[in-house]
Backbone as XML, in Angstrom:
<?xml version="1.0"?>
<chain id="A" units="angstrom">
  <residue number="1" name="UNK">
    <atom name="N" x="-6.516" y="13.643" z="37.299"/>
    <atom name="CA" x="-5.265" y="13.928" z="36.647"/>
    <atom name="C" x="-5.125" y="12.996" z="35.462"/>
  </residue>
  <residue number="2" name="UNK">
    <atom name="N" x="-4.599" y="13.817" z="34.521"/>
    <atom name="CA" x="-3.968" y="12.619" z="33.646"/>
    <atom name="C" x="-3.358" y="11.257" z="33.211"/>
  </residue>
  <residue number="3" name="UNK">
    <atom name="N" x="-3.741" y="10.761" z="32.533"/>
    <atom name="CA" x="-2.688" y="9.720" z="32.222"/>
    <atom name="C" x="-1.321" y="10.158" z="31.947"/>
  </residue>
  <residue number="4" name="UNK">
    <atom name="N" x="-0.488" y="9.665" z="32.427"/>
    <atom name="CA" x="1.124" y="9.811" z="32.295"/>
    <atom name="C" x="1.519" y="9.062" z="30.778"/>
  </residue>
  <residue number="5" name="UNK">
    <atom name="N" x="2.175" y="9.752" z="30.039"/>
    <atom name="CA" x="2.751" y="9.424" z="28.977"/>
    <atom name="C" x="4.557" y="8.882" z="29.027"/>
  </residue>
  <residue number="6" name="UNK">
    <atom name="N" x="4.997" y="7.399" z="28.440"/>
    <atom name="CA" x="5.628" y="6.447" z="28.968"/>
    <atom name="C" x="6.318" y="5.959" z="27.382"/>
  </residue>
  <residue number="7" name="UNK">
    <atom name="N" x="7.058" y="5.736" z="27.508"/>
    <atom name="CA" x="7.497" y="5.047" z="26.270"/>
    <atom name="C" x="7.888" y="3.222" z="26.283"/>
  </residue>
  <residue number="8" name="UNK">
    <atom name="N" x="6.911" y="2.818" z="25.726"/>
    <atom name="CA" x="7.008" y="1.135" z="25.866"/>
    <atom name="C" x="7.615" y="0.510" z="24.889"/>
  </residue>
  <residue number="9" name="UNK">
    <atom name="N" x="8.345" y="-0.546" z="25.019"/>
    <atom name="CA" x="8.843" y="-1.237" z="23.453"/>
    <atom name="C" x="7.169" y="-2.477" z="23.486"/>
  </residue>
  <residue number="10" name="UNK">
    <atom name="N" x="6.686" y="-2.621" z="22.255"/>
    <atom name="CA" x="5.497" y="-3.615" z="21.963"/>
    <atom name="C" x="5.889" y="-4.920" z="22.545"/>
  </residue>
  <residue number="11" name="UNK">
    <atom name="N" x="4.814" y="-5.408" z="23.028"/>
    <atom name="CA" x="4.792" y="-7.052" z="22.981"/>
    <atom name="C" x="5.842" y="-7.860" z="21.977"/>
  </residue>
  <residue number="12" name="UNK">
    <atom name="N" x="6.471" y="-8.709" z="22.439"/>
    <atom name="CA" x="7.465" y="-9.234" z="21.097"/>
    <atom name="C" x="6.464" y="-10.203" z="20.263"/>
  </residue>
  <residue number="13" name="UNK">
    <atom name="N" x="6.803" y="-10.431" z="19.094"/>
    <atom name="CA" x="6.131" y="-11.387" z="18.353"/>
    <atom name="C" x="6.025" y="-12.663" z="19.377"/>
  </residue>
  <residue number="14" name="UNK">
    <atom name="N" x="7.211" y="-13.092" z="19.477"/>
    <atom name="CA" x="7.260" y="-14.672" z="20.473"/>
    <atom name="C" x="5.717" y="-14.314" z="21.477"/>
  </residue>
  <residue number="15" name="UNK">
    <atom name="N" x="5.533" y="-13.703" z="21.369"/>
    <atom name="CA" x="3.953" y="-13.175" z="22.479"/>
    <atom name="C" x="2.785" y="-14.018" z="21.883"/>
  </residue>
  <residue number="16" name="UNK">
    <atom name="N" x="3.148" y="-13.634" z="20.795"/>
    <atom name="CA" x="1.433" y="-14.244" z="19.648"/>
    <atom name="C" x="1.533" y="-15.595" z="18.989"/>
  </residue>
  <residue number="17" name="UNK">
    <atom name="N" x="1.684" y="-16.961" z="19.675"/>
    <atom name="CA" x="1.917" y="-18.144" z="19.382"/>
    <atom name="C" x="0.670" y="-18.741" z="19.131"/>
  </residue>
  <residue number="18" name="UNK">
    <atom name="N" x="-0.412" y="-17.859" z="18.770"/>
    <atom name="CA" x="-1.295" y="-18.687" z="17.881"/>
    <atom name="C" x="-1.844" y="-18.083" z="16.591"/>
  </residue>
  <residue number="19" name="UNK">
    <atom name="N" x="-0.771" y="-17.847" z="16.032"/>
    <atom name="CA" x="-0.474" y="-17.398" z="14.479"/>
    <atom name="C" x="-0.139" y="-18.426" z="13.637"/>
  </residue>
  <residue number="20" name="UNK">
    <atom name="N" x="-1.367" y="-19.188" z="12.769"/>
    <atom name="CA" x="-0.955" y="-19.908" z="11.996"/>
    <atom name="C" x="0.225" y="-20.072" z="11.141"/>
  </residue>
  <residue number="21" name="UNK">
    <atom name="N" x="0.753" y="-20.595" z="10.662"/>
    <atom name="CA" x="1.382" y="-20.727" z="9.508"/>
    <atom name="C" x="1.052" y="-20.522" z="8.051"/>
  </residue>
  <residue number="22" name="UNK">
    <atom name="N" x="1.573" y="-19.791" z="7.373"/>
    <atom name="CA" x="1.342" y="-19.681" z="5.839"/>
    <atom name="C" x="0.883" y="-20.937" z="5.597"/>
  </residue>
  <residue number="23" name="UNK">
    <atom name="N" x="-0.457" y="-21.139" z="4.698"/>
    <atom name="CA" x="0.220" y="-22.257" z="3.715"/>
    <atom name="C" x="-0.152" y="-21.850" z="1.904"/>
  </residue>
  <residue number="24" name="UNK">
    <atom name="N" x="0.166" y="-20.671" z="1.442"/>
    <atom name="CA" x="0.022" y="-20.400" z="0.412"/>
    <atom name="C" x="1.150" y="-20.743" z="-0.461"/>
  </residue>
  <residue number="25" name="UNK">
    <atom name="N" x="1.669" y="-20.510" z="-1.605"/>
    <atom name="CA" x="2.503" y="-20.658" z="-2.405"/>
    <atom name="C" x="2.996" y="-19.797" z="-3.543"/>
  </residue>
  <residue number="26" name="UNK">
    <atom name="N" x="2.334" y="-18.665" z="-3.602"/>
    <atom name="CA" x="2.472" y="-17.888" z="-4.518"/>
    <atom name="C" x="2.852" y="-16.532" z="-3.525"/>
  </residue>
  <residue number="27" name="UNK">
    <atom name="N" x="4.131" y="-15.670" z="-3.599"/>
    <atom name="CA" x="4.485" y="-14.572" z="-3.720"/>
    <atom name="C" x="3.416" y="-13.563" z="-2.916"/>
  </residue>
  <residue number="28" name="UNK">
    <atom name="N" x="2.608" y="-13.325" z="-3.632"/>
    <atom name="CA" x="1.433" y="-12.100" z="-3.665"/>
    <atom name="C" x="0.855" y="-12.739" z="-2.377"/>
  </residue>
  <residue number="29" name="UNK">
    <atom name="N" x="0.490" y="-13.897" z="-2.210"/>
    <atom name="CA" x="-0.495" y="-14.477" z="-1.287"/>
    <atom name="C" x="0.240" y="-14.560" z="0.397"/>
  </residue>
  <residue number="30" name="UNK">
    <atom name="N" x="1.192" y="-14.651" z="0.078"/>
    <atom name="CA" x="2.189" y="-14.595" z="1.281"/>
    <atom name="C" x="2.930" y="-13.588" z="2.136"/>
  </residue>
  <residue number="31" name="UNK">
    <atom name="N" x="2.375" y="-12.277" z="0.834"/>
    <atom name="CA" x="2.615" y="-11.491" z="1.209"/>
    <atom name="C" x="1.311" y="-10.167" z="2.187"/>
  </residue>
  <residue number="32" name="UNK">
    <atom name="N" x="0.451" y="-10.778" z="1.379"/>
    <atom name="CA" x="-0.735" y="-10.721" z="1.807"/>
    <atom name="C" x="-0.925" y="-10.960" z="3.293"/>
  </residue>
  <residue number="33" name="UNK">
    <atom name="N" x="-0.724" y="-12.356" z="3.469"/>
    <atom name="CA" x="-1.012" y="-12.724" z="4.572"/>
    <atom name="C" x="0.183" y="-11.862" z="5.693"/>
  </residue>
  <residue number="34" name="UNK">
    <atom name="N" x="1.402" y="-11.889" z="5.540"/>
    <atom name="CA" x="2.250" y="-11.182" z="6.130"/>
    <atom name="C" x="1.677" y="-9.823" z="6.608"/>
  </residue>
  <residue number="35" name="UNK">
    <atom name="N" x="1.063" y="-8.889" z="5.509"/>
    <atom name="CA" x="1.250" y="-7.857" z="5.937"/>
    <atom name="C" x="-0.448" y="-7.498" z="6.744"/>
  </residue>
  <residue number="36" name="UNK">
    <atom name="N" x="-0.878" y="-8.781" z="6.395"/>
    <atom name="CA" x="-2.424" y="-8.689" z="7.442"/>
    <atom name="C" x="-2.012" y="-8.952" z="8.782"/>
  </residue>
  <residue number="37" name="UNK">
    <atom name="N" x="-1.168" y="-9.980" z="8.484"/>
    <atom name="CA" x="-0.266" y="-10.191" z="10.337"/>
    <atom name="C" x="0.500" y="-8.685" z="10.652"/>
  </residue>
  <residue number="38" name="UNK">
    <atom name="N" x="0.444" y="-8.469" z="10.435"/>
    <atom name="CA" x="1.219" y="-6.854" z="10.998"/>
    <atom name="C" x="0.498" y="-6.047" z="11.340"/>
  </residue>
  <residue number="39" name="UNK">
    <atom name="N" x="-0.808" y="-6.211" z="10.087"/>
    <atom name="CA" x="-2.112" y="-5.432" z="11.378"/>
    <atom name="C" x="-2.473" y="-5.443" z="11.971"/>
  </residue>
  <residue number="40" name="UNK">
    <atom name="N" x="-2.549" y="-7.157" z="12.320"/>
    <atom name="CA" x="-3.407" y="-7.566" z="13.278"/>
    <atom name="C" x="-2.503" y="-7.141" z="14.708"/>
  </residue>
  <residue number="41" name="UNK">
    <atom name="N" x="-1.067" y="-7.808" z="13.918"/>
    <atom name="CA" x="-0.224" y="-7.192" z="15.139"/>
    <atom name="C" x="-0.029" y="-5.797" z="16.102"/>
  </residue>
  <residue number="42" name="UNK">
    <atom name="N" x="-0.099" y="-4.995" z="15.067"/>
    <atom name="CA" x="-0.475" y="-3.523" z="15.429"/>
    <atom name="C" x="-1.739" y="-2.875" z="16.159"/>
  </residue>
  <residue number="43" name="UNK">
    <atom name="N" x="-2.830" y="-3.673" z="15.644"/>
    <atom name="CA" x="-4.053" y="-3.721" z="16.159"/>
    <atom name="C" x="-4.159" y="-4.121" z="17.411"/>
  </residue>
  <residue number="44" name="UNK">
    <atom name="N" x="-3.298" y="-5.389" z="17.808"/>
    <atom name="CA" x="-3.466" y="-5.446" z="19.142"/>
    <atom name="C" x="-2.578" y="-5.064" z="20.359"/>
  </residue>
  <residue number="45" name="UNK">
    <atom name="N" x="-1.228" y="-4.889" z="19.510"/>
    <atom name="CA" x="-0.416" y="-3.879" z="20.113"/>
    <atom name="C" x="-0.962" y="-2.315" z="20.717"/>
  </residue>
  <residue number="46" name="UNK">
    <atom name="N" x="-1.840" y="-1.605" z="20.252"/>
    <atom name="CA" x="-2.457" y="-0.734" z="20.603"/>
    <atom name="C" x="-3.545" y="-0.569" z="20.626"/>
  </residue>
  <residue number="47" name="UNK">
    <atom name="N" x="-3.937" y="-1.357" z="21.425"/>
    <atom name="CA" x="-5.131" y="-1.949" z="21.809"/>
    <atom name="C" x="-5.423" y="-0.657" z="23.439"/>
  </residue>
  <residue number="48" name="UNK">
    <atom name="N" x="-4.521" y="-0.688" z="23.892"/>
    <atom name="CA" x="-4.299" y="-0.070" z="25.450"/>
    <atom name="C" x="-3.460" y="1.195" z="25.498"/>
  </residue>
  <residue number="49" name="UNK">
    <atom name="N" x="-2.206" y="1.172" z="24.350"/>
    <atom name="CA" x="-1.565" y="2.557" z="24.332"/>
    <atom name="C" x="-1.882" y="2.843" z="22.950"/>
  </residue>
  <residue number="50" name="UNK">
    <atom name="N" x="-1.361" y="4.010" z="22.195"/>
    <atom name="CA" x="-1.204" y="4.127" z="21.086"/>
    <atom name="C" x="0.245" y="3.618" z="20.816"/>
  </residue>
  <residue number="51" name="UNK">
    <atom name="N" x="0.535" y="3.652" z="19.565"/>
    <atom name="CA" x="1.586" y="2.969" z="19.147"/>
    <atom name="C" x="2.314" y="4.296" z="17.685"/>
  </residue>
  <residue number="52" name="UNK">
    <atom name="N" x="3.311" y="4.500" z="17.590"/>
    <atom name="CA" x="4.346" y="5.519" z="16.809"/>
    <atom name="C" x="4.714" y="4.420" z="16.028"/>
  </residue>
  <residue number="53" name="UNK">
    <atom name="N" x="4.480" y="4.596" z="14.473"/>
    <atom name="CA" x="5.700" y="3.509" z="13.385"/>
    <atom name="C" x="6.367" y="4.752" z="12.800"/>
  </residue>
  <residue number="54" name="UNK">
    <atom name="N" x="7.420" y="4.215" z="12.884"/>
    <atom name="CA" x="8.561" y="5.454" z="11.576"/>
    <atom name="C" x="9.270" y="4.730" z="10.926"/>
  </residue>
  <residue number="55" name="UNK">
    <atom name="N" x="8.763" y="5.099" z="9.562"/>
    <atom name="CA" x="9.369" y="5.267" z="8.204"/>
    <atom name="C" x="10.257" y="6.275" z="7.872"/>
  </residue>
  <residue number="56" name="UNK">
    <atom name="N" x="11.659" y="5.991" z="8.331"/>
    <atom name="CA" x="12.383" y="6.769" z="7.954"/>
    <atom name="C" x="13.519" y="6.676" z="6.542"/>
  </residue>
  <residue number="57" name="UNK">
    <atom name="N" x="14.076" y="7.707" z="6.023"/>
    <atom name="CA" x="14.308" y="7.939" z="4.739"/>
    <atom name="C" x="13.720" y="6.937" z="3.531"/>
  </residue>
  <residue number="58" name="UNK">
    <atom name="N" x="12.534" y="7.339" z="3.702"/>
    <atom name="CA" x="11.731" y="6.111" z="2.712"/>
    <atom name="C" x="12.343" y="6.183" z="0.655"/>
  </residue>
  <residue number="59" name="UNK">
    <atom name="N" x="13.242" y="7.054" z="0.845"/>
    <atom name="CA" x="13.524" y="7.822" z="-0.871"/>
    <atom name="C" x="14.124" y="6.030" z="-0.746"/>
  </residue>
  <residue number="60" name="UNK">
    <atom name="N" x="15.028" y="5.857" z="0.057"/>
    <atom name="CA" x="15.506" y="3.859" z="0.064"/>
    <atom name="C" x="14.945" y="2.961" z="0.249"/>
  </residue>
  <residue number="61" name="UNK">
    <atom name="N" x="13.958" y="2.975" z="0.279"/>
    <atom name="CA" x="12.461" y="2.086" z="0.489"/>
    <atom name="C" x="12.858" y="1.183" z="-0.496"/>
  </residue>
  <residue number="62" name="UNK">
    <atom name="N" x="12.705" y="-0.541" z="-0.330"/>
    <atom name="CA" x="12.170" y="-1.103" z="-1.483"/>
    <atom name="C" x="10.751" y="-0.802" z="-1.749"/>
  </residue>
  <residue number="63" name="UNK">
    <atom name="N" x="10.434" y="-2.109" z="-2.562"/>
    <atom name="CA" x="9.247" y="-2.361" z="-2.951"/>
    <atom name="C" x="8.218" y="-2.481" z="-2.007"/>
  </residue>
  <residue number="64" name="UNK">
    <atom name="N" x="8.413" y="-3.819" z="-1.292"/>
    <atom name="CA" x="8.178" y="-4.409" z="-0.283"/>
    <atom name="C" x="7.460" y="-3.456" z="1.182"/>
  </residue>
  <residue number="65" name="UNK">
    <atom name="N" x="8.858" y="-2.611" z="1.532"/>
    <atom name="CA" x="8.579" y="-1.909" z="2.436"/>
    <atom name="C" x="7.349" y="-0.653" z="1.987"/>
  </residue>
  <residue number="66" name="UNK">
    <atom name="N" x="7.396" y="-0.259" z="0.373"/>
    <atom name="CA" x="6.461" y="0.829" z="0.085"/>
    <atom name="C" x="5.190" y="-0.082" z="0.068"/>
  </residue>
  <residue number="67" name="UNK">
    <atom name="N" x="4.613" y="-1.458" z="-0.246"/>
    <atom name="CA" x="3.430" y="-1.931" z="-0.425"/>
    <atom name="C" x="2.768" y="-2.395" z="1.367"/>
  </residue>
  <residue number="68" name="UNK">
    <atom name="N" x="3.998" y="-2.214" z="2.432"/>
    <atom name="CA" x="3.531" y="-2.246" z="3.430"/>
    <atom name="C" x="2.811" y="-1.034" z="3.958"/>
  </residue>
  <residue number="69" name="UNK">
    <atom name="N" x="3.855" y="-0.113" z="3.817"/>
    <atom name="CA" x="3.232" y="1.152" z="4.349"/>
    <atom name="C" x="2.163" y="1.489" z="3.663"/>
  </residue>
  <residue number="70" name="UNK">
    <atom name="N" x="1.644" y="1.374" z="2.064"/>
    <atom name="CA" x="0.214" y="1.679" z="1.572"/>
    <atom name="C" x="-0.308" y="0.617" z="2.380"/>
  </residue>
  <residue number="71" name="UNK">
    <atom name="N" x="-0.470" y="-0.417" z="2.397"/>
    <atom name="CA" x="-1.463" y="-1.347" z="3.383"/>
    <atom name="C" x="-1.472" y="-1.308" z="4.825"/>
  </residue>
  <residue number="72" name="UNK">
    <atom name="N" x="-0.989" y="-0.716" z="5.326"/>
    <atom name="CA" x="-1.213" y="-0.239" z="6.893"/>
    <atom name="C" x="-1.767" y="1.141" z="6.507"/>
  </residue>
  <residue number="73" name="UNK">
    <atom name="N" x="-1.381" y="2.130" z="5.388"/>
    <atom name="CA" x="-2.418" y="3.509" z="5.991"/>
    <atom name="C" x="-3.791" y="3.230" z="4.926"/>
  </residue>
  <residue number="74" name="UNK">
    <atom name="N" x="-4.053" y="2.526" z="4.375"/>
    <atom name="CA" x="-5.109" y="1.837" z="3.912"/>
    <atom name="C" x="-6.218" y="1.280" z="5.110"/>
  </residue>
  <residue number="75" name="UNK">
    <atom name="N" x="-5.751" y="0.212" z="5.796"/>
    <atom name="CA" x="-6.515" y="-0.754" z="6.904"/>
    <atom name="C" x="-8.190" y="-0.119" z="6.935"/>
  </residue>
  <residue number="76" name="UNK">
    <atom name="N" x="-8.666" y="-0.979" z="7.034"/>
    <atom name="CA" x="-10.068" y="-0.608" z="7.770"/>
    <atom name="C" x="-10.293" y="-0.902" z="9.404"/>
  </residue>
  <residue number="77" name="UNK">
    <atom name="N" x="-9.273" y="-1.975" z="9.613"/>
    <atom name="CA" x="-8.932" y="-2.501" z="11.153"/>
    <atom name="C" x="-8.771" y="-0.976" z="11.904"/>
  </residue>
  <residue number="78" name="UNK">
    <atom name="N" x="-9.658" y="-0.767" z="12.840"/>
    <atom name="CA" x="-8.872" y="-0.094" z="13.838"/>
    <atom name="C" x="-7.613" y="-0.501" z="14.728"/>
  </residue>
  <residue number="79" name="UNK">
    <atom name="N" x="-7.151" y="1.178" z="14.956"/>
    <atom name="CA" x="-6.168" y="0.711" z="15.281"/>
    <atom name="C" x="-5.527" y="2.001" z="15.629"/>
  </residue>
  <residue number="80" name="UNK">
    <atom name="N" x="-4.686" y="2.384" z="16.990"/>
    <atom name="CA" x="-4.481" y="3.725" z="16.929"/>
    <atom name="C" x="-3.137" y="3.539" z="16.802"/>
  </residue>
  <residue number="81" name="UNK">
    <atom name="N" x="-2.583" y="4.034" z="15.590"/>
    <atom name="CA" x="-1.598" y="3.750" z="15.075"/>
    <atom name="C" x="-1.141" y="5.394" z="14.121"/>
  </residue>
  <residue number="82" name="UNK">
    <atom name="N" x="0.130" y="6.023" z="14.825"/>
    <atom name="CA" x="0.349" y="6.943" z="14.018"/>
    <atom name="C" x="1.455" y="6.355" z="13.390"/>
  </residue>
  <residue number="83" name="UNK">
    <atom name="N" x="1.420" y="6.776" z="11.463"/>
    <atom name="CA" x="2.217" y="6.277" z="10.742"/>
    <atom name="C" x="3.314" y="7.815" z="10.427"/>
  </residue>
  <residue number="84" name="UNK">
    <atom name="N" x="4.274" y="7.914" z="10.404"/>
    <atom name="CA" x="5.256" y="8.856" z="10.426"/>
    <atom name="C" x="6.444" y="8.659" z="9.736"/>
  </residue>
  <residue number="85" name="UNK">
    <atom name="N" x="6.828" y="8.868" z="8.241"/>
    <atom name="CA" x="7.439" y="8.000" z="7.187"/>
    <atom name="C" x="8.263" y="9.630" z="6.543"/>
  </residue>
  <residue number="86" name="UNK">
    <atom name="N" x="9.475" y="9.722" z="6.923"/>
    <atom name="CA" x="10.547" y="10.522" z="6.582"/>
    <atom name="C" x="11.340" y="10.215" z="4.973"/>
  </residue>
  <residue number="87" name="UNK">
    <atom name="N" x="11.361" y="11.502" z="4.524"/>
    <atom name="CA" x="11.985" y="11.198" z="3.139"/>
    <atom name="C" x="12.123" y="12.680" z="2.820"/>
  </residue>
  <residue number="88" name="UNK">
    <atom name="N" x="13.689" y="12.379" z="1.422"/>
    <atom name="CA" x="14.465" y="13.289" z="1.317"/>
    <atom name="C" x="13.808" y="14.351" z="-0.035"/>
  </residue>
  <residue number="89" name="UNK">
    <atom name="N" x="12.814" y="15.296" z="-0.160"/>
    <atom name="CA" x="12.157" y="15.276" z="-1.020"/>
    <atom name="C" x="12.554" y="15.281" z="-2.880"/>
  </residue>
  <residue number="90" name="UNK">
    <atom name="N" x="13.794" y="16.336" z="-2.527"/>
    <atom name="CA" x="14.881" y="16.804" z="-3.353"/>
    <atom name="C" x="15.421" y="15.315" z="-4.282"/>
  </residue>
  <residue number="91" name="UNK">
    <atom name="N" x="14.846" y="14.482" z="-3.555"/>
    <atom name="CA" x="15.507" y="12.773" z="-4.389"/>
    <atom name="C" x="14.045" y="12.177" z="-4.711"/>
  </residue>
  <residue number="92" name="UNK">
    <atom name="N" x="12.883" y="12.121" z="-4.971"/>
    <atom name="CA" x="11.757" y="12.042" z="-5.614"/>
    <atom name="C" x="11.888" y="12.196" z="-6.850"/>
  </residue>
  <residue number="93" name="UNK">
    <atom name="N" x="12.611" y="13.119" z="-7.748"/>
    <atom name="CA" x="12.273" y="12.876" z="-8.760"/>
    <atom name="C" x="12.706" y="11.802" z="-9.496"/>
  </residue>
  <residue number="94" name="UNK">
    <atom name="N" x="13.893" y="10.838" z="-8.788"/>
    <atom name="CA" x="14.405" y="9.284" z="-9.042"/>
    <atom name="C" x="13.766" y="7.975" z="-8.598"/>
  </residue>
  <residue number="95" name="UNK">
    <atom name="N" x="12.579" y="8.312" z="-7.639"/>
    <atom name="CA" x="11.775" y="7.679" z="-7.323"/>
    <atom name="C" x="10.378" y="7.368" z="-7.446"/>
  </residue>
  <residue number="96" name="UNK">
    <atom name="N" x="10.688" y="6.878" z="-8.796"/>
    <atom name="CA" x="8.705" y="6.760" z="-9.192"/>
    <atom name="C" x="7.901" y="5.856" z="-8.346"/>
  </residue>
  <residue number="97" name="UNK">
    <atom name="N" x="8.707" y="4.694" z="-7.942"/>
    <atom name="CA" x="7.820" y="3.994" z="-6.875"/>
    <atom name="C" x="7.073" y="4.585" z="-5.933"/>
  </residue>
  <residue number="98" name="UNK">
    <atom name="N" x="8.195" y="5.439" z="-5.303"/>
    <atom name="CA" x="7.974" y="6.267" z="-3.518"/>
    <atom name="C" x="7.470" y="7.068" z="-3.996"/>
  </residue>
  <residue number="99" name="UNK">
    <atom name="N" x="6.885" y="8.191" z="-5.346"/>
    <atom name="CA" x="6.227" y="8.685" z="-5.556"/>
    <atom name="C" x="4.833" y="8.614" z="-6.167"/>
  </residue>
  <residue number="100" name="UNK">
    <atom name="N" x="4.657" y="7.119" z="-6.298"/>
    <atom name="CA" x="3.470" y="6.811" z="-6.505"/>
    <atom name="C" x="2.543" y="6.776" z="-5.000"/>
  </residue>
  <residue number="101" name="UNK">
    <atom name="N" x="3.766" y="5.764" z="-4.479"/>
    <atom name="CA" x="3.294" y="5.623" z="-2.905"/>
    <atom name="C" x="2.694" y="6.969" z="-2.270"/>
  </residue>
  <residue number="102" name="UNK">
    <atom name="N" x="3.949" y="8.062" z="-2.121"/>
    <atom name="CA" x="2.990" y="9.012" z="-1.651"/>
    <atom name="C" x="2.278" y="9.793" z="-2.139"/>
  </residue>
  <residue number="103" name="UNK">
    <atom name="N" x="1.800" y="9.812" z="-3.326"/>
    <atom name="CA" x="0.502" y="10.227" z="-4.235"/>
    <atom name="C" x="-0.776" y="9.803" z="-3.582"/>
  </residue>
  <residue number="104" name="UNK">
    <atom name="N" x="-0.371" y="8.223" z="-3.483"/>
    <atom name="CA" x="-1.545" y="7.362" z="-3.041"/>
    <atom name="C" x="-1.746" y="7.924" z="-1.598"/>
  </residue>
  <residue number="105" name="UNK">
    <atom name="N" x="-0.722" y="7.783" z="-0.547"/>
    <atom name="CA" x="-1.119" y="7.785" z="0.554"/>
    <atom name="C" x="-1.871" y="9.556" z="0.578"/>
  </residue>
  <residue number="106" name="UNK">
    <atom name="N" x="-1.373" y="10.456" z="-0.271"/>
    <atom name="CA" x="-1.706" y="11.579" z="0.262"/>
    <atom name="C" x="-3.200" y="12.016" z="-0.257"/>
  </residue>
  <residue number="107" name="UNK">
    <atom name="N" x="-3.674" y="11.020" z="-1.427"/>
    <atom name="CA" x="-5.311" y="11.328" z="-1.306"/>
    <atom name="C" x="-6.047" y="10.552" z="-0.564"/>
  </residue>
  <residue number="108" name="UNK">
    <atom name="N" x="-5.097" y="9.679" z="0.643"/>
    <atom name="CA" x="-5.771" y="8.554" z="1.569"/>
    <atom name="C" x="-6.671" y="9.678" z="2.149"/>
  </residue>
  <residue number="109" name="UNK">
    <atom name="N" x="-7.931" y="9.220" z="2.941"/>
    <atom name="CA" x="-8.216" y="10.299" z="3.466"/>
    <atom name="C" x="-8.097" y="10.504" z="5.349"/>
  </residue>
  <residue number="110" name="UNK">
    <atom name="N" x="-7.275" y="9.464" z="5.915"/>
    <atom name="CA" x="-6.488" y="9.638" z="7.239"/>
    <atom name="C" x="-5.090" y="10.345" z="6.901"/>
  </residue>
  <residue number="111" name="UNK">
    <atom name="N" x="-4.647" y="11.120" z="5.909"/>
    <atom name="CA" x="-2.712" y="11.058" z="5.306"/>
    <atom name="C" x="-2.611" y="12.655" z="5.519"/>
  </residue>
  <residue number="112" name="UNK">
    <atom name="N" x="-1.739" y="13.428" z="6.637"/>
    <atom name="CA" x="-1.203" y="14.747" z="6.243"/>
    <atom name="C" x="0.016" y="14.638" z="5.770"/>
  </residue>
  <residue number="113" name="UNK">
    <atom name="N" x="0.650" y="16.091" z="5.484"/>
    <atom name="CA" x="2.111" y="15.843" z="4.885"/>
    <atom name="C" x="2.546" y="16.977" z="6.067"/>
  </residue>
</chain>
């Protein structure tokens, strides 16, 4: 018989206490490192189940949040991770950022719409 399908909340961060500390200084580099910790986090978060992220109404996305989501559906890390990112389409044409973003993500070649 099957595995039974369950809905879990992830490991909390307080879990992973041997996560260095930044010690960069520049912006870009910190951010870097941040959003590699999120893979890694994710990576080992679904390590045993799969794991659901939602991006919802991304048309309000900052910056920030759009350079995460290209770098998680980017990764080379495995990782079974479905990415699922909601937006209002009809408001795209005010959003050149979120429409670069999903330009990019949609010639990713893991990306449906």
């Amino acid at each position: 018989m099957g595995r039974s399908s369950r809905a879990s909340s992830p490991p909390s961060a307080a879990a992973y206490t041997d996560v260095p500390q930044p010690k960069a200084t520049d912006s870009d580099t910190e951010r870097y490192l941040l959003f590699t910790a999120v893979v890694g986090l994710l990576a080992e978060a679904s390590a045993d189940d799969p794991v659901i992220l939602i991006f919802d109404d991304m048309q309000w996305a900052d910056s920030g949040s759009l350079l995460l989501l290209r770098h998680l559906a980017t990764t080379e890390l495995p990782m079974r991770v479905l990415i699922l990112a909601t937006l209002r389409d009809h408001e795209l044409p005010n959003a050149k950022e979120l429409r670069d973003t999903v330009g990019e993500l949609w010639r990713h070649r893991g990306s449906r719409d």
